[in-house]
N, C-alpha and C positions, 0 to 999 in steps of 0.2 A: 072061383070068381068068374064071372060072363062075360060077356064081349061087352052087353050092355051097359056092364055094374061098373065096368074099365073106363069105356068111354065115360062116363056121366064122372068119377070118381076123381077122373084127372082134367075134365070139364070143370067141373065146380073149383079145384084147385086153383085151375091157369088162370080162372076169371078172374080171380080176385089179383092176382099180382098183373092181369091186363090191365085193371082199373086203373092205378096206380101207376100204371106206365102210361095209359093213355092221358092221365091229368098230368104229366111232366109235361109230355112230349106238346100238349095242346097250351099249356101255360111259356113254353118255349117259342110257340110258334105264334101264337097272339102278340107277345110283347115284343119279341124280336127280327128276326131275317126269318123267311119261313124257307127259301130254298134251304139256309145251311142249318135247317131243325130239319127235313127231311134227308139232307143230307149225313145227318149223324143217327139218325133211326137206320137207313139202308147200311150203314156201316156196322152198327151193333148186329145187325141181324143177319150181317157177313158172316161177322164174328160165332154168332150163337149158332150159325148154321155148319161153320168147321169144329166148335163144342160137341155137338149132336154127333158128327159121321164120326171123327174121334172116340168117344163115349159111349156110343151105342153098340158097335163091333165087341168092345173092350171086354164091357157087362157082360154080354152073352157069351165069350167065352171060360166067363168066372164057372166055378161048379155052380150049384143049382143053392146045396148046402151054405155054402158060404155067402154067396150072393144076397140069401137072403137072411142071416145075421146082420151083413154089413148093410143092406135097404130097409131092414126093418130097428134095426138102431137109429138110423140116420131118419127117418119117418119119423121113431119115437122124438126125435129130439124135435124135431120143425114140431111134431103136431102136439105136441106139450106145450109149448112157447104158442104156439096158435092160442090151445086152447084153455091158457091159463090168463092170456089177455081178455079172451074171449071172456073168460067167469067174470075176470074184476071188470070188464066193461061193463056185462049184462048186473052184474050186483049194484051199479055204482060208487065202486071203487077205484076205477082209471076211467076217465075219458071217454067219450065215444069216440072213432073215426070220425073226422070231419071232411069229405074230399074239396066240400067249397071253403074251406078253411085254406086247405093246403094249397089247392089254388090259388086263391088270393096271395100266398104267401110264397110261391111260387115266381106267381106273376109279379110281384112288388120286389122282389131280388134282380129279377132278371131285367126289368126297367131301369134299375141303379146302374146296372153294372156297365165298365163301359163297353165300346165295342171294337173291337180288334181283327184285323184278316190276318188268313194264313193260309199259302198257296191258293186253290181253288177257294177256299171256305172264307164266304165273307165276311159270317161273324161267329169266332172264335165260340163266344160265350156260348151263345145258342147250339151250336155243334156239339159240343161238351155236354150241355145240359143235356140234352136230349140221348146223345149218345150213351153214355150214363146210366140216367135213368133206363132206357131201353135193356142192356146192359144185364144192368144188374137182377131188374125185374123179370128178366127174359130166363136169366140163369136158374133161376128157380123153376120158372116154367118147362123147363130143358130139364132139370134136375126131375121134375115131378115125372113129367114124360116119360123119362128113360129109364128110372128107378120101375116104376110100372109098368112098363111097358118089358124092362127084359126080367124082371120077376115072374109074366106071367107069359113068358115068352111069347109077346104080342104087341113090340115096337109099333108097325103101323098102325095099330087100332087108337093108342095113345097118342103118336105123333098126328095122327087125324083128329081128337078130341082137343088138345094142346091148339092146334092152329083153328079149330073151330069157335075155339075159346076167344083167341086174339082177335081173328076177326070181325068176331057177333060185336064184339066190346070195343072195339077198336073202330068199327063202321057207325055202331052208335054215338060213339063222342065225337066222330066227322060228321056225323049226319047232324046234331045240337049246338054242335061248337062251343059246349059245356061241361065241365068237369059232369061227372055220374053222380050225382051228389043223391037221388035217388034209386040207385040201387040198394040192395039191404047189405051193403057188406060188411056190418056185424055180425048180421046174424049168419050172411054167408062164412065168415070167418070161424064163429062157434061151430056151423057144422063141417066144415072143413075138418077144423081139429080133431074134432071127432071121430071122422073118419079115418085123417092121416095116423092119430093115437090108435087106434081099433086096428087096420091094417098093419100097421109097424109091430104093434103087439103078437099077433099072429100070425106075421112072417118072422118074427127073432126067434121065436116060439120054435117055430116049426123047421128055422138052419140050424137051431139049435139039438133036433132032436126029439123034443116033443109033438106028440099026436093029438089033435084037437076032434073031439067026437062031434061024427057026421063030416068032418076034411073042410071043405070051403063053408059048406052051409054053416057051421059056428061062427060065420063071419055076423050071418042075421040076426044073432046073441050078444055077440059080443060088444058089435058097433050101439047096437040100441043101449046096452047096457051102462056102455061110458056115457053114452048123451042122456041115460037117466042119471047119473052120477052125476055130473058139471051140473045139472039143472038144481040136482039137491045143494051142491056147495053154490050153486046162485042164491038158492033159498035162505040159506045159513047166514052168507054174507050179508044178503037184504037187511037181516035182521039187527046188525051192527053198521050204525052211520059212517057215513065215510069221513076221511077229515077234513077238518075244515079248509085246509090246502089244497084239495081234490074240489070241495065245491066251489072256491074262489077260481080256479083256474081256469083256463078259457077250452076251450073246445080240442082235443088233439089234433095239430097238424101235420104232423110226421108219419111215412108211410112205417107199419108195425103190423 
């Protein structure tokens, strides 16, 4: 794998769980106290920044073999769950993402609720929301990072990709002061999955023992190969309607 295929790999990754972070943190900051929603953003990313120096040491001193059974299991699993939303989305069978859905939904909780201090932090709610979502979003992004970055013994190349990710996505939702509601991130998700499935596959593969002809380059087989797979089980599914529950239903608003 390249320095290039890392950064871009764990790029497209981070973005998508920026997105999602950046539409909490700006539905937090709209409706409520904006200092204590940046107040709970710099606190998450306290946090996620002693995850990381923790975390990253840790990985790299695993063997090589084992490291990557346990990253390339843990890949399989995220990038299955990606990429099995990802089908029933593209077939029309689950919901699209809707990020101005979630927004709205977002934003209409957070105007209920009431407002509470504590110590420095004005408003409770807002602190919380934010911090949270940063959080939790963040942790995957850290997860994606680090799993990649000490698999291909090239932490900084990924920790550089990861924060390039947050802050393309992150400057753009300040710069609009709107959720991203047009970026593709279905389709970014379908090929996420694809990827993280593809990689995981052939790092379990390979702590496991097995030899993949040609070593990395089987990656350029592999990955295309599942993204022509999902596109066939789109095809399939196209073919059988969804239910009628699926089409009554409104737009997905939950981050998935």
């Amino acid at each position: 794998m390249t320095t290039a295929s890392l950064f871009i790999a764990v790029f497209l990754a981070c973005a998508v769980e920026a997105v999602e972070a950046t539409t909490i943190v700006l539905a937090a900051g709209t409706a409520r106290d904006r200092r204590s929603t940046v107040q709970g953003l710099f606190c998450a990313l306290i946090v996620l920044a002693v995850v990381v120096a923790a975390l990253g040491p840790a990985l790299t001193a695993v063997p090589l073999g084992a490291l990557r059974v346990v990253v390339g299991t843990l890949l399989l699993i995220f990038g299955l769950q990606w990429l099995r939303k990802a089908i029933l989305r593209a077939s029309g069978h689950k919901a699209l993402h809707d990020e101005n859905a979630l927004y709205e939904e977002q934003l209409a909780e957070a105007r209920l609720a009431a407002a509470t201090s504590r110590g420095v932090v004005r408003d409770w709610y807002a602190f919380t929301l934010s911090f949270k979502g940063v959080l939790l979003e963040g942790l995957e992004v850290a997860f994606i990072a680090v799993t990649f970055g000490s698999n291909q013994h090239d932490i900084p190349t990924a920790a550089i990709a990861a924060v390039a990710a947050v802050v393309v996505v992150a400057g753009a939702g300040l710069a609009v002061r709107a959720p991203l509601a047009r970026v593709p991130e279905n389709t970014m998700k379908f090929v996420v999955g694809v990827m993280l499935t593809g990689f995981g596959t052939f790092w379990a593969a390979e702590g496991a023992g097995g030899r993949w002809p040609g070593s990395d380059a089987a990656l350029l087989i592999l990955v295309p190969a599942i993204g022509l797979f999902a596109l066939g089980l789109v095809a399939v599914l196209r073919r059988h309607p969804a239910s009628p529950a699926l089409s009554a239903a409104a737009p997905a608003t939950k981050a998935s």
